[in-house]
C-alpha positions in Angstrom: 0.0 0.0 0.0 3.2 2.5 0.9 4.5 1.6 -2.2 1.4 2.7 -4.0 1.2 6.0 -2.2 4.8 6.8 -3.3 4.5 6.0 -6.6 1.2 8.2 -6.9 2.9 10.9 -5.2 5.9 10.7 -7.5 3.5 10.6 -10.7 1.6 13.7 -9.0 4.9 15.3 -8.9 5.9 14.8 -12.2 2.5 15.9 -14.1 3.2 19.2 -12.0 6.5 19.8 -13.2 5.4 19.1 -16.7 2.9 21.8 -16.2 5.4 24.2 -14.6 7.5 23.9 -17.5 4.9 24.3 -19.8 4.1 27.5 -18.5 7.3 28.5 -17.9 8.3 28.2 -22.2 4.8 28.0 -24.0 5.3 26.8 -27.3 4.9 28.6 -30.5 1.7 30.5 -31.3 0.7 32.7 -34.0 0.8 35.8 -31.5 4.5 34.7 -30.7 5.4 34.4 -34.5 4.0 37.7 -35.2 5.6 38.9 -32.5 9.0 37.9 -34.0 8.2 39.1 -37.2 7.9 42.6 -35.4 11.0 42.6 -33.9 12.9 41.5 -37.1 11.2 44.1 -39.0 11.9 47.1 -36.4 15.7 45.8 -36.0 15.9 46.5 -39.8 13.3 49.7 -39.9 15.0 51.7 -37.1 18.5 51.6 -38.2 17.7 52.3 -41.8 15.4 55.0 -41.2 18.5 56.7 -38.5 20.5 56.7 -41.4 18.2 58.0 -43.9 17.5 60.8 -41.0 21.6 61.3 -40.7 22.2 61.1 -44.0 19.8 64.0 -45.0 21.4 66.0 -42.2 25.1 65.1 -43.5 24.0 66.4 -47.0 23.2 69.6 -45.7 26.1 70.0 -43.0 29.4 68.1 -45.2 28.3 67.7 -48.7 30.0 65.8 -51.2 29.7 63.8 -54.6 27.6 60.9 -53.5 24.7 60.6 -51.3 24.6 60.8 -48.0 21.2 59.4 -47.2 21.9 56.0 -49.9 25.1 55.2 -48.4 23.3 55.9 -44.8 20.6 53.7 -45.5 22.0 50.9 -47.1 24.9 50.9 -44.2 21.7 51.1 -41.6 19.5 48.1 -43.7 23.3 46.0 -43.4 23.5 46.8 -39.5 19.8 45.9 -39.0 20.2 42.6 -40.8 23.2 41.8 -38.3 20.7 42.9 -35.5 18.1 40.7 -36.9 20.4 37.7 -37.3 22.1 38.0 -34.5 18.6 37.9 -32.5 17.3 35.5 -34.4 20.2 33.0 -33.8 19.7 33.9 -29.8 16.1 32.9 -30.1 16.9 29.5 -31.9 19.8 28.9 -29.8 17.1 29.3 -26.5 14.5 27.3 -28.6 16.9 24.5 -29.1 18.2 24.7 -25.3 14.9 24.6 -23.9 13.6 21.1 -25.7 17.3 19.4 -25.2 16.4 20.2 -21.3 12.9 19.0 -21.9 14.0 15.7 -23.6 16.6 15.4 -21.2 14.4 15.5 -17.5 11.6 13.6 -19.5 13.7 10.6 -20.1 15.5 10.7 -16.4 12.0 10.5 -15.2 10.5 8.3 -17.8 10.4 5.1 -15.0 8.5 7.0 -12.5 5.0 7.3 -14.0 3.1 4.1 -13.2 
């Protein structure tokens, strides 16, 4: 009968730390791609539209035979990208982490549901 009680126990522990981990990384959702999606594009839209901004100022204050704002934009659509990669490599990094730890505690604990 102990050994009953323990084993229930230990599967009641177990479906709560599966829960607990589902709400600590939910998985993937259209909100959370769109949200992604956002944050690419403004990593790209910010810096480009700096150096558009800078670039029209630089034409007025040091002109000179090619245009400020192109170059700008161009050199603030490459730092963007690098922004956008370099988050985007984070996030699958994190992603691919966070299931290795997953698949990981499941199978230490496969033996203890009943």
């Amino acid at each position: 009968m102990n050994a009953r009680k323990d084993r229930s126990a230990e599967h009641i522990r177990h479906t709560a730390e599966r829960m607990q981990r589902a709400r600590r990384g939910p998985g993937a959702s259209p909100l959370r791609g769109l949200g992604a999606f956002g944050m690419i594009g403004w990593s790209i839209a910010v810096p480009t539209v700096g150096g558009a901004f800078l670039g029209l100022w630089l034409n007025r204050v040091a002109p000179q035979d090619f245009s400020w704002p192109i170059a700008l934009i161009l050199g603030g659509a490459a730092i963007g990208g690098m922004i956008a990669w370099s988050w985007v490599s984070k996030e699958i990094e994190d992603r691919e982490r966070a299931d290795r730890d997953a698949r990981e505690h499941e199978a230490a604990h496969k033996g203890d549901e009943p």
